[in-house]
LOFI-646556 format. One record per residue: x negated, y, z of N, C-alpha, C in turn; residue in three letters. Coordinates in steps of 0.2 Angstrom, whole numbers, plus 2048, in hexadecimal, padded with zeros to 3 digits. Layout:
# LOFI-646556
XYZXYZXYZala/...
# end
This chain:
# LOFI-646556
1FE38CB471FD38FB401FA396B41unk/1FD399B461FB3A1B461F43A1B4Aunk/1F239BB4D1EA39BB501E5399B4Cunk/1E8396B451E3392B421E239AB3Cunk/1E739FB3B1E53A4B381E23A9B3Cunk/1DF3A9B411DD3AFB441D63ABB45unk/1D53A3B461CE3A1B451CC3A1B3Eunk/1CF3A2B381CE3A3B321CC3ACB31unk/1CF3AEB331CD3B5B331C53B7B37unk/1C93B3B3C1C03B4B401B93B3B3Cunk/1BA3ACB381B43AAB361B53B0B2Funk/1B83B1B2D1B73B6B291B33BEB29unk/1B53BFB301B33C4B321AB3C5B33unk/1AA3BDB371A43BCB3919E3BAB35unk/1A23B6B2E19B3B5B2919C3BFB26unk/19F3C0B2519E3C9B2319B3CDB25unk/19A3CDB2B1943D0B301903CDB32unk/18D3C6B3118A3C4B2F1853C6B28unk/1893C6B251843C6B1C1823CEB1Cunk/1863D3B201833DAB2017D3DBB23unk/17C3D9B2B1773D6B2D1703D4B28unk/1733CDB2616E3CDB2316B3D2B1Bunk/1713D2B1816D3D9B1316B3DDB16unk/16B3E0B1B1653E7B1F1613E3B21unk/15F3DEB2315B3DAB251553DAB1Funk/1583D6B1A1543D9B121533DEB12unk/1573E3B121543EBB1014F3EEB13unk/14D3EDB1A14E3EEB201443ECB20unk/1433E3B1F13D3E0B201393E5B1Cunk/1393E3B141353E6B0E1323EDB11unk/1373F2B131323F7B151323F8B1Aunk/1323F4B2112C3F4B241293F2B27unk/1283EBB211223E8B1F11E3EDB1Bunk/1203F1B1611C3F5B121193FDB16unk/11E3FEB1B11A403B211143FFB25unk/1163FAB281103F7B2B10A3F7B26unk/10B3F3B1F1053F3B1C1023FBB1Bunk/1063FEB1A103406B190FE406B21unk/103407B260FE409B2D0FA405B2Cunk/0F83FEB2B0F33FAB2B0ED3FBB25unk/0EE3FEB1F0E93FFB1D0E5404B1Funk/0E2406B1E0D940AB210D340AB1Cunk/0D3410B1B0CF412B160C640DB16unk/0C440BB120C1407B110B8408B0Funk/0B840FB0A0B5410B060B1415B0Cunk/0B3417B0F0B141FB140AD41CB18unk/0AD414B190A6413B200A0415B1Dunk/09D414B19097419B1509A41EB12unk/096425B1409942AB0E09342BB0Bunk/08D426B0C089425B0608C422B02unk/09041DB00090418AFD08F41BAF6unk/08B416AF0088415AE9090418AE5unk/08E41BAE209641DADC097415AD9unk/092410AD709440AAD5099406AD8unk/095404ADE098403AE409E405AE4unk/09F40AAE50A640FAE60AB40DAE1unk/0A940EADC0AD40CAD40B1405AD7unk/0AB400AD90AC3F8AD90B13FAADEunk/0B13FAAE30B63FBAEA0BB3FEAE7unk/0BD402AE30C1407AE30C8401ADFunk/0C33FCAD80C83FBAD20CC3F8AD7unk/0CE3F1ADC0D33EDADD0D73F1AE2unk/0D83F8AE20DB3FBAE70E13FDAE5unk/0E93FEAE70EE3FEAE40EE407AE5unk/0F3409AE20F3411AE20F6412AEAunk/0F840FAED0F9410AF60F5412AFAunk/0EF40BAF70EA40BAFA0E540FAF9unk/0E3414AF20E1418AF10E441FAF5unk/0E941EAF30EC427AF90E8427AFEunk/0E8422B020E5423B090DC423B06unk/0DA421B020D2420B010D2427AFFunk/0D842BAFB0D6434AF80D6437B00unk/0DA436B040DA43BB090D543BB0Funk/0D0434B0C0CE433B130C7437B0Funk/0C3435B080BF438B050C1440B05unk/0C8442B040C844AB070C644CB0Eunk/0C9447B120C744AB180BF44BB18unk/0BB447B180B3449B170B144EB13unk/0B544EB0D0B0454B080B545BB0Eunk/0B945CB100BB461B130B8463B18unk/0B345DB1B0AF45FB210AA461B1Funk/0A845FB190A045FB160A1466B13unk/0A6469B110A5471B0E0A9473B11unk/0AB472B170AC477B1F0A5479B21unk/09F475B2309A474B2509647AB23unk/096479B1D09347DB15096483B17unk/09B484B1609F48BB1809D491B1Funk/09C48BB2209A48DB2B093490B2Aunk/08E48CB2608748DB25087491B21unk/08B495B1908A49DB1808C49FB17unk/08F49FB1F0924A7B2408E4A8B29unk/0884A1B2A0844A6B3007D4A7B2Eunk/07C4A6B260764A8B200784AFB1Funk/07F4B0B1E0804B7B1D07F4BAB24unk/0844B8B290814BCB3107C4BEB31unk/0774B9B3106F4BAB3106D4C0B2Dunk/06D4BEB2506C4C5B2106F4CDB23unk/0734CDB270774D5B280724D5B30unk/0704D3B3406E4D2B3A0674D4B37unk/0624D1B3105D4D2B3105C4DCB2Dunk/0604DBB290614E2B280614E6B2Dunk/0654E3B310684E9B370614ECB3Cunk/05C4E5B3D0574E6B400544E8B3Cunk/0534E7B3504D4EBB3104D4F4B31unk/0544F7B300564FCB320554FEB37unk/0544FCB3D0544FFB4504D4FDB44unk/0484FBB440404FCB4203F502B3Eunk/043503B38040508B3304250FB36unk/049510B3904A516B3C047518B43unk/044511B46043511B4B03A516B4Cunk/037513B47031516B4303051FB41unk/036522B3E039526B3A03B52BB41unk/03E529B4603F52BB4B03A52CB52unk/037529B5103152BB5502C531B54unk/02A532B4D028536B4A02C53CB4Dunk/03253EB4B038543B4B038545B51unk/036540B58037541B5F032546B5Funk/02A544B5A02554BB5D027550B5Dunk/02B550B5602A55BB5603555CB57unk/037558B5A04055BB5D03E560B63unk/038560B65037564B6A03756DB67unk/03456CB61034571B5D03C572B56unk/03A56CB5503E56FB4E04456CB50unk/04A572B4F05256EB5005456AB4Bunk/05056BB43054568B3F05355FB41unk/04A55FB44049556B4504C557B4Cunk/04D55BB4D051557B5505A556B53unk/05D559B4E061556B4D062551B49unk/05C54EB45059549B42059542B46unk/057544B4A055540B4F05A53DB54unk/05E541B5806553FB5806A53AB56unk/06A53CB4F06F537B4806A532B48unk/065530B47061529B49062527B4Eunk/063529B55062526B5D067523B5Bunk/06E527B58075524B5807751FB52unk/07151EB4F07251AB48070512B4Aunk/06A516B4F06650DB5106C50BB58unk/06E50FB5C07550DB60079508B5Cunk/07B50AB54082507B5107E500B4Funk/079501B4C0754FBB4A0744F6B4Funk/0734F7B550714F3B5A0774EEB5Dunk/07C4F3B5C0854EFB5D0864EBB59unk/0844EFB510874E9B4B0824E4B4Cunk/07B4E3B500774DBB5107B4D8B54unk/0814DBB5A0824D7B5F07E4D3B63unk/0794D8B660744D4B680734DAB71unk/0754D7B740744DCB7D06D4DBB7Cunk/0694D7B7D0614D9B7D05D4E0B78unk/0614E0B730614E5B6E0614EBB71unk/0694ECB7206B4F2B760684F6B7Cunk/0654EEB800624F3B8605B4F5B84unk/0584F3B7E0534F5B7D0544FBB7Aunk/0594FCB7405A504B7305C509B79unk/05F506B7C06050DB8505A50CB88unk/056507B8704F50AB8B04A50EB88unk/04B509B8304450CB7E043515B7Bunk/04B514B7804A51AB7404C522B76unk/046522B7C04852AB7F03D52CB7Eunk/037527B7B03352BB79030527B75unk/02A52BB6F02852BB6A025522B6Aunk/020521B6F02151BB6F025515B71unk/029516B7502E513B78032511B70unk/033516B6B036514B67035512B5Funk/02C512B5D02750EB5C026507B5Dunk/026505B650274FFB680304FBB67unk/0344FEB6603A4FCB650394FAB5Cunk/0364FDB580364FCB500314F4B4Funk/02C4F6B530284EDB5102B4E9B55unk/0314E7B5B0354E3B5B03A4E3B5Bunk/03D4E7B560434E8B500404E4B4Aunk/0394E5B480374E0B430324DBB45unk/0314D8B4A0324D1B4B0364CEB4Dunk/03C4D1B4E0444CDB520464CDB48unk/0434D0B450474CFB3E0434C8B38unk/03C4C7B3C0394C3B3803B4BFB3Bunk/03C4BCB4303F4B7B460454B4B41unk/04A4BAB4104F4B9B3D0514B6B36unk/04B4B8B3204A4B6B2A0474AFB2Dunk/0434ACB3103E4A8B310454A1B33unk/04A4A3B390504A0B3905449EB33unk/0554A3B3005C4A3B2A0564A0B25unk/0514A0B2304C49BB1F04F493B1Funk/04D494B2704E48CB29058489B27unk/05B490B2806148DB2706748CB20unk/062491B1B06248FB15060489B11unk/05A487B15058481B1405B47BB13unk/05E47BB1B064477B1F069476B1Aunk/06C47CB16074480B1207347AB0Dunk/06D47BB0A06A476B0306C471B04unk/06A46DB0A06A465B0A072465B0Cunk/077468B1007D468B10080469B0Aunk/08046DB0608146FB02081467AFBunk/07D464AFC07945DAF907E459AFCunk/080458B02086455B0708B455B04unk/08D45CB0309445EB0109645DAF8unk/08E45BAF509245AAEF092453AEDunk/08D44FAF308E448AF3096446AF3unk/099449AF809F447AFA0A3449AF5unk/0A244DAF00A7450AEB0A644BAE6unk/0A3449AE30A0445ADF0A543DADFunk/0A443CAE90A7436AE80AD437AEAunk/0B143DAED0B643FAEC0B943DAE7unk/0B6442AE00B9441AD90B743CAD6unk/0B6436AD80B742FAD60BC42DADAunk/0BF42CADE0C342BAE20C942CADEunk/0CB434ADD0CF437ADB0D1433AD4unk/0CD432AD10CD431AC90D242BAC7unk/0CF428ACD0CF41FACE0D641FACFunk/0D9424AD60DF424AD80E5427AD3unk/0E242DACF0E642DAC70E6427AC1unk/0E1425AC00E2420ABD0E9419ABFunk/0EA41AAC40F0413AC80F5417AC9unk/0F6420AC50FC423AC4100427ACAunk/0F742AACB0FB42EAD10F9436ACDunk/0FC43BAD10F9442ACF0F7446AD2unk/0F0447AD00EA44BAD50E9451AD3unk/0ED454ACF0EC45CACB0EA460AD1unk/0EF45FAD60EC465ADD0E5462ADFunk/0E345EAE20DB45AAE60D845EAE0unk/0D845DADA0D345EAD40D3465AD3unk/0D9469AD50D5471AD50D1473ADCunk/0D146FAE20CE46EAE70C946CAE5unk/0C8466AE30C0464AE00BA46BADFunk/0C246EAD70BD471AD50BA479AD7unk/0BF47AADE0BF481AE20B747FAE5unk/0B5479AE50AF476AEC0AB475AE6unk/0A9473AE30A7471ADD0A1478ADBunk/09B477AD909547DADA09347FAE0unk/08D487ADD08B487AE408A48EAE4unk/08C492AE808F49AAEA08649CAECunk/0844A1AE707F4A4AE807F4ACAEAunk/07E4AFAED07F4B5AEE0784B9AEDunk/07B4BCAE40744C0AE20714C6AE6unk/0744C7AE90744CEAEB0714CBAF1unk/06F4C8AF406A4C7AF80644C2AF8unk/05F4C5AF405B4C2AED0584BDAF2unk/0544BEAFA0514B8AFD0564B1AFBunk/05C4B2AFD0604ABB010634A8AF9unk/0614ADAF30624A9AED05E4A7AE8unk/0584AAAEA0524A7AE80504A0AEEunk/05049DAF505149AAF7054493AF5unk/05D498AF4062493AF105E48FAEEunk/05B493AE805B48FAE005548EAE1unk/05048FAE304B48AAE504B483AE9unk/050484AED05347EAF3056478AECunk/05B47BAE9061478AE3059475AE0unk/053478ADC051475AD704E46EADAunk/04B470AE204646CAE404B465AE7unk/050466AE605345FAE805545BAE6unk/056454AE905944EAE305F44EAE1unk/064453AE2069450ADF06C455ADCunk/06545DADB066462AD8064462AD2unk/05D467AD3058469ACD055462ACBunk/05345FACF04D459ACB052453AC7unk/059452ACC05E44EAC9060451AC1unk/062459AC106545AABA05D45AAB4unk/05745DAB905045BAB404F454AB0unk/05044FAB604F447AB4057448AAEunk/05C448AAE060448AAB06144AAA4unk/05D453AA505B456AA0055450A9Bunk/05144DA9F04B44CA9B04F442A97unk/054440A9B05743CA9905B43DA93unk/05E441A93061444A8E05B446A88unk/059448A8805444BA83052443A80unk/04D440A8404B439A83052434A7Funk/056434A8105D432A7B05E434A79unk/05F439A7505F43FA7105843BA6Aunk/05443CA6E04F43BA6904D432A66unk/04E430A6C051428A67057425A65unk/05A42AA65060428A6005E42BA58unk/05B430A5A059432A5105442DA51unk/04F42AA5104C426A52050420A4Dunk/05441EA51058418A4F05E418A4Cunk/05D41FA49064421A4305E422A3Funk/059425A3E054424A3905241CA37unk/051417A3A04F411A3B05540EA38unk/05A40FA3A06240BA3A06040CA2Funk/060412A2F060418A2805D40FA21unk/058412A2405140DA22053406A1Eunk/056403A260583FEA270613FAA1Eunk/062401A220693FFA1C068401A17unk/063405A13062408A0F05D401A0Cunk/0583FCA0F0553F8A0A05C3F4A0Aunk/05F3F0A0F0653ECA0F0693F0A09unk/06B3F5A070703F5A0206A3F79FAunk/0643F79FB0603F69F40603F09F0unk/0643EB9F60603E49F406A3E39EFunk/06E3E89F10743E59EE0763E99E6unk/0743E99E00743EB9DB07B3ED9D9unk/0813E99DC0893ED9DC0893F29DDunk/0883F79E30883FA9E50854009E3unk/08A4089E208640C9DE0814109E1unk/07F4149DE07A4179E107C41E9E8unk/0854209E50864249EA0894219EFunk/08C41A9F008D4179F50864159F9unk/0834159F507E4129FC07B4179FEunk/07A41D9FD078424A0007D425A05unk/085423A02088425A08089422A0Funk/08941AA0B088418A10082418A16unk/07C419A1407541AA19077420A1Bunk/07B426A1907B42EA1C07F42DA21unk/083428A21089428A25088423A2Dunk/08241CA2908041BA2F07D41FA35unk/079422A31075426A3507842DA39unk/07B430A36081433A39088432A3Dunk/08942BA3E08D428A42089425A49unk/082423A4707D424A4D07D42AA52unk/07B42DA4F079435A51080437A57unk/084434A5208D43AA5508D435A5Cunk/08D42FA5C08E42CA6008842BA65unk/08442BA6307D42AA6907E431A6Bunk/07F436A68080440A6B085441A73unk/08B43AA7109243CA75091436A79unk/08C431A7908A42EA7F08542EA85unk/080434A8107C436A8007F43CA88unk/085440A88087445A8A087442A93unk/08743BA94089439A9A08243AA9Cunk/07F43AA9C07843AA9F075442AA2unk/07A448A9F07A44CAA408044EAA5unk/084446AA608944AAAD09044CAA9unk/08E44BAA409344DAA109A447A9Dunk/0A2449AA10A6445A9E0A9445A98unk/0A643FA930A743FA8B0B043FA8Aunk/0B343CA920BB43AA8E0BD442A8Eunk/0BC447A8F0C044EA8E0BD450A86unk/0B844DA850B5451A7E0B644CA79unk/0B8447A7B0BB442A760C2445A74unk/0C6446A7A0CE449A790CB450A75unk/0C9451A750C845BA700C645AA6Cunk/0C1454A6A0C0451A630C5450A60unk/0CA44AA640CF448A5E0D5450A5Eunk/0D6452A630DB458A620D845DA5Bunk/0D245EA5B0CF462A560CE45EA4Funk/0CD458A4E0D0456A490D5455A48unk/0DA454A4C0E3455A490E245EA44unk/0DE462A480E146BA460DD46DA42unk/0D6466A400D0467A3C0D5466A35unk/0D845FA370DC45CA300E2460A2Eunk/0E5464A320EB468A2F0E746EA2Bunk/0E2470A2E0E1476A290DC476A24unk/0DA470A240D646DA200D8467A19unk/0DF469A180E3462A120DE463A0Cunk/0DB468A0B0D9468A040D2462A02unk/0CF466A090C7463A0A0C945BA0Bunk/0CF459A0F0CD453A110D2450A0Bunk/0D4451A050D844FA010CE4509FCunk/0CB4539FC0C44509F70C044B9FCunk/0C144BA010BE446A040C143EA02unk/0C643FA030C94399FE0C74379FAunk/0CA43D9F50C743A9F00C04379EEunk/0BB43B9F10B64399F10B44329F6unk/0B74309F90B54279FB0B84249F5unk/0BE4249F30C24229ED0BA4209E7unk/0B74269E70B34269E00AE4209E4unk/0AB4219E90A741D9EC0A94169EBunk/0B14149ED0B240D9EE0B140A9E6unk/0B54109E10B840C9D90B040F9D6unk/0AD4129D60A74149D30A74169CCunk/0AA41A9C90AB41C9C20A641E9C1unk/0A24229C409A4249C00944249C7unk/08D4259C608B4249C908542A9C8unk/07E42A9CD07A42F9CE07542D9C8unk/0784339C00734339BB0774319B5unk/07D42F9B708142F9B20844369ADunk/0854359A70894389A408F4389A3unk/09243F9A509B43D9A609D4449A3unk/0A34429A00A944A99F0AD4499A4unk/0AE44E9A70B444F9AD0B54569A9unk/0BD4569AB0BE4609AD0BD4639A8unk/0BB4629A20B746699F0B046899Eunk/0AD4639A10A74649A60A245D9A0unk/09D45E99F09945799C09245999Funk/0904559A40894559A608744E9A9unk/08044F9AD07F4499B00814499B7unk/0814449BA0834449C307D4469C6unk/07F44A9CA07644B9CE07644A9D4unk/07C4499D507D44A9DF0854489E1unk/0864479E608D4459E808E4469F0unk/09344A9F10934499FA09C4459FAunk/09F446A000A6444A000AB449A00unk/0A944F9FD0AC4559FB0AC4579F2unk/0A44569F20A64579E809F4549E7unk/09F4559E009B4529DC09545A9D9unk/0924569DA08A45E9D60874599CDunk/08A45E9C908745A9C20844619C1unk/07D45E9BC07C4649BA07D4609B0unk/07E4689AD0804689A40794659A5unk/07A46599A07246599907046C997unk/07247099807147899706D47899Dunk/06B4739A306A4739A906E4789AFunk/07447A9AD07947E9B107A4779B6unk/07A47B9BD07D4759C50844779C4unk/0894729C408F4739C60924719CCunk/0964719CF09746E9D60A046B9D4unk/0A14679D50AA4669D20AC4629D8unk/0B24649DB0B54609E10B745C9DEunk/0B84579E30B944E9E40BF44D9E1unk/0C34519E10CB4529E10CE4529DAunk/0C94579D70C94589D10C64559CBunk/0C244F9CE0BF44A9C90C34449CBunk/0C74439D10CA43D9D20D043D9CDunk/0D44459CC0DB4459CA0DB4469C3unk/0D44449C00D54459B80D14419B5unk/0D04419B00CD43B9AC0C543A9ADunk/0C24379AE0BC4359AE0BA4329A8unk/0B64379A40B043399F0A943299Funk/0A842A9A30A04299A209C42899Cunk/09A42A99A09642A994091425995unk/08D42499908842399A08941B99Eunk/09041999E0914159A209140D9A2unk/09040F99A090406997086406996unk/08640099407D3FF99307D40098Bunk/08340198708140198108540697Dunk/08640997908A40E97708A40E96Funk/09040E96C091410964090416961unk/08941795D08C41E95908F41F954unk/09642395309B42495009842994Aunk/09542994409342C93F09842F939unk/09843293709E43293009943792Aunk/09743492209343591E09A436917unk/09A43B91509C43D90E09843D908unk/09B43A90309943A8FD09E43C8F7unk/09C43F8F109F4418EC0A443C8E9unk/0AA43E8E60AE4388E40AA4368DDunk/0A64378DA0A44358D409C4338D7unk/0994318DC09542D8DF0964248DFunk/0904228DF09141B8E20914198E6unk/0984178E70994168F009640E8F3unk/09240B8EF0904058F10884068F2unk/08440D8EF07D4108EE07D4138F2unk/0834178F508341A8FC085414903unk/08840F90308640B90708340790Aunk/07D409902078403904071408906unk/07340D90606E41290806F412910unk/07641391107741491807440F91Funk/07540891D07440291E06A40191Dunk/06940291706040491A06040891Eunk/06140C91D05E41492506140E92Bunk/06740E92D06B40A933065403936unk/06340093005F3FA9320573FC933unk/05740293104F40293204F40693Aunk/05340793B04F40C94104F407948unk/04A40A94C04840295104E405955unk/05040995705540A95C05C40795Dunk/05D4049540664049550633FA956unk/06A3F895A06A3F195C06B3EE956unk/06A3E795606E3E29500763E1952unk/0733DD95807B3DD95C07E3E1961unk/0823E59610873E295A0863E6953unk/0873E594F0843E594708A3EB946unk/0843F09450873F894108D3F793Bunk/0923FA93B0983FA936095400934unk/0963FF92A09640392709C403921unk/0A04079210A540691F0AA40C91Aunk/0AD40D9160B04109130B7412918unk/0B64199180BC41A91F0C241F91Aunk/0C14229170C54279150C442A90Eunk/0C842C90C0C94309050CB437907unk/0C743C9070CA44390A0CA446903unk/0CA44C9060CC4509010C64538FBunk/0C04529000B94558FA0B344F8FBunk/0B944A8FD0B14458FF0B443F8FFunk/0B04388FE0B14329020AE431908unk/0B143290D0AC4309130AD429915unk/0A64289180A342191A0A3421921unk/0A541D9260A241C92E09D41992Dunk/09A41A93209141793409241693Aunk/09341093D09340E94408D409946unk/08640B94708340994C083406952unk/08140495508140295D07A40395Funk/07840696507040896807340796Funk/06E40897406E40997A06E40F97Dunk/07140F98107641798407241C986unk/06B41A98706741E986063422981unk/06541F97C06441F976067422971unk/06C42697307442796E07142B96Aunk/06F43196B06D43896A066438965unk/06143496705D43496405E43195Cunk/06342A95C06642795606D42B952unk/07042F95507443495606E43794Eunk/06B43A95206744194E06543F948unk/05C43794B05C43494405E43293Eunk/06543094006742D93B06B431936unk/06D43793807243C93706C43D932unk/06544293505F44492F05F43F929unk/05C43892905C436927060433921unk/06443192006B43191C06A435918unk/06B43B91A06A443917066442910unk/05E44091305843F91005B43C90Dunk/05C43590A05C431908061431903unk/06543490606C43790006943C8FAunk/0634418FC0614448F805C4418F4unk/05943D8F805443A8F10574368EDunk/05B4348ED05F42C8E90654308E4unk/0674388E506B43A8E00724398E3unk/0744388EC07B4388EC07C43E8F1unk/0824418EE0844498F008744A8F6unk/08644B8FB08A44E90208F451900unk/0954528FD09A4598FB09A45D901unk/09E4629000A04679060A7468902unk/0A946A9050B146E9040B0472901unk/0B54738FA0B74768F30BE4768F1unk/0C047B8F10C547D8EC0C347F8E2unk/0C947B8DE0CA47D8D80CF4828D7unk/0CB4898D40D348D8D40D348E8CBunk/0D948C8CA0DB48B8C10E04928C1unk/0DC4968BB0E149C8B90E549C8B4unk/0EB49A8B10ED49B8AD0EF4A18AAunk/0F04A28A50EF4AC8A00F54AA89Cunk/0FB4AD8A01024AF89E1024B2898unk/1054B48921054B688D10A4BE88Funk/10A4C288D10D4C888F1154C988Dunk/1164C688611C4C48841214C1886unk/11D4BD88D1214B788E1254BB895unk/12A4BC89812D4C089D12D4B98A1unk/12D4BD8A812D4B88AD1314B98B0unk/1354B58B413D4B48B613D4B68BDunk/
# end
């Protein structure tokens, strides 16, 4: 019994270190299997550092953010070399430059001092002149760093031509040198063309490798440390050189020139084809009669204007320039456009609102506001009506939306509302039938619908009569005027009286006898 629990124990023991085992096993495999696969990947895209940005992009997408780390460090290591290289070459552009000054000085003094050597025999002042030169072209001879230099200065400059001879080669050892440093500015340009190749596919790299969630904020302020090209004004040859080297090359001056002339060329057929687009929608929305007149302005203003914006900001990649930061500043600056702009974009509302529901149109007459004129213009801010006084008035969108609108001019036919008095001891059937000729004879009022002529009221100095004809809405004013004249007339000839307003004042004559209470 006691053996068969110490073999129960055992096995107990033995699957438990067992099962631990194998969970480190598992824990254990996964990473390093995932170590091996790190050592084992190797940057891929570096075997060309020509390679096409297309290319690059294609290679770049199926790559995991792992595999990208290793593809940023390996395109760092080369942009690091390419603008080491760069660096190395102007420090010895600069070298050259202090070397050549240094020789051009030791020729000029050299020259100056020869002269002084004739007359130090006489004069103390040039013999102390002379002197401070011997000892000027000694220090300039050191700063060349040049032994050939120096023993020329300890041979040469003890006579007039000795140190004559020492100035014309101090200026041929100086044009040697210009003629060098030419050549190696030259060199700097097309390195310099290396080094921004590499930056370029660099910062595709980088881009790629943030995009699958990594963070490059440091490499990207390295980019942009290397990024341009260091001219030094103050040494007018090596930066006229520079910028002549920069314009004359392909991936300088002539690349941003083609770029420029590319841009320009988009630029100019996009208006082309916002003009064209314009045309295009402007006959397509003539053919549709719904449509009012400010809608279809708006809409061809808008096509052609949503070309423009767009063809302008696609327009931007062609010199180089990334549209996704000026998209984010776009939408950021409409968020700060719209808070401090509620008012404007509160008439711009309204103003689509008029567009969609169309209560008046371009030539209508309308009452808003206190306002009665015709429509002369519309944007999606306010409306421009001019009176018939010919006054321009301009009314915000906001404030014709939020009040009443009356079109006058809105139906095809309109009623004129007339009112005619007559005396109560006239004949109000001789007056009807007066009103009623004038109404039927004039070519302007319609049949249908047939003009009411009717007894309306009993006032106080008149019976008045309504005259309701019907004309056409162009027509109100004219039939309006005539007929008002007319009637008049004809009231006059035929013996029936217009009254006006009159009082009766009755005076009764109190007798003096009579007291009043």
């Amino acid at each position: 019994m006691t053996k068969f629990i110490y073999l129960e124990s055992f096995h107990k023991l033995f699957f438990t270190l067992f099962s631990i085992v194998i969970l480190l096993l598992n824990l254990n495999v996964p990473n390093a299997l995932a170590t091996n696969n790190e050592k084992a990947y190797q940057a891929i895209t570096t075997k060309d550092a020509n390679i096409d940005l297309v290319e690059l992009e294609f290679a770049l997408t199926p790559l995991t953010k792992d595999e990208l780390t290793v593809e940023v460090h390996a395109w760092l290591a080369i942009l690091k070399a390419k603008a080491t290289i760069v660096s190395e070459a102007e420090i010895h552009v600069s070298q050259k430059q202090r070397r050549i000054l240094a020789a051009r000085e030791i020729s000029d003094i050299s020259a100056d001092s020869a002269e002084l050597m004739k007359t130090s025999n006489t004069d103390k002042t040039a013999a102390a002149e002379l002197i401070e030169d011997i000892a000027e072209i000694k220090k300039l001879t050191q700063d060349l760093e040049h032994r050939s230099a120096e023993k020329a200065v300890n041979t040469m400059a003890k006579t007039p031509e000795s140190l004559n001879e020492l100035s014309q080669k101090a200026e041929q050892y100086s044009d040697k040198l210009q003629e060098r440093r030419e050549r190696l500015i030259n060199n700097l340009t097309q390195l310099r063309e290396e080094k921004n190749d590499a930056l370029e596919r660099f910062q595709l790299v980088l881009n790629n490798w943030e995009s699958k969630g990594a963070d490059g904020t440091e490499l990207h302020l390295y980019a942009n440390a290397l990024s341009g090209t260091n001219v030094d004004l103050t040494d007018s040859d090596a930066a006229w050189l520079t910028i002549k080297g920069w314009l004359l090359s392909q991936d300088g001056g002539l690349r941003w020139l083609a770029n420029i002339i590319k841009f320009t060329l988009a630029l100019l057929f996009i208006y082309i084809l916002s003009r064209t687009a314009g045309k295009i929608t402007d006959a397509a929305l003539n053919r549709n009669s719904n449509l009012s007149t400010l809608l279809k302005l708006f809409i061809k203003v808008s096509v052609r204007r949503v070309i423009i914006i767009i063809g302008f900001i696609v327009s931007l990649t062609l010199i180089e320039i990334n549209v996704a930061p000026v998209l984010a500043l776009i939408g950021a600056a409409g968020l700060v456009v719209g808070l401090a702009l509620q008012g404007t974009l509160s008439n711009f509302a309204s103003g689509m609102l008029i567009l969609i529901y169309r209560p008046f149109d371009v030539g209508d007459i309308i009452k808003i506001d206190g306002v009665t004129g015709t429509v002369h213009s519309m944007t999606l801010l306010s409306t421009s009506i001019k009176t018939f006084d010919n006054q321009h008035l301009v009314v915000p969108n906001n404030n014709i939306w939020g009040t009443t609108i009356v079109n006058v001019t809105g139906s095809m036919t309109r009623r004129v509302d007339l009112v005619f008095g007559i005396g109560y001891g006239d004949d109000m059937a001789k007056a009807e039938k007066i009103m009623l000729e004038v109404v039927s004879k004039h070519e302007l009022v319609l049949e249908n619908p047939a003009p009411v002529i009717k007894v309306n009221e009993l006032a106080d100095s008149s019976v008045n009569f309504v005259c309701r004809p019907w004309v056409k809405t162009e027509n109100y004013l004219d039939v309006y005027w005539d007929i008002t004249r007319q009637v008049k007339e004809e009231f006059d000839k035929q013996g029936v009286s217009i009254p006006f307003p009159q009082r009766d004042v009755h005076v009764h004559h109190v007798p003096e006898n009579i007291k009043q209470p």
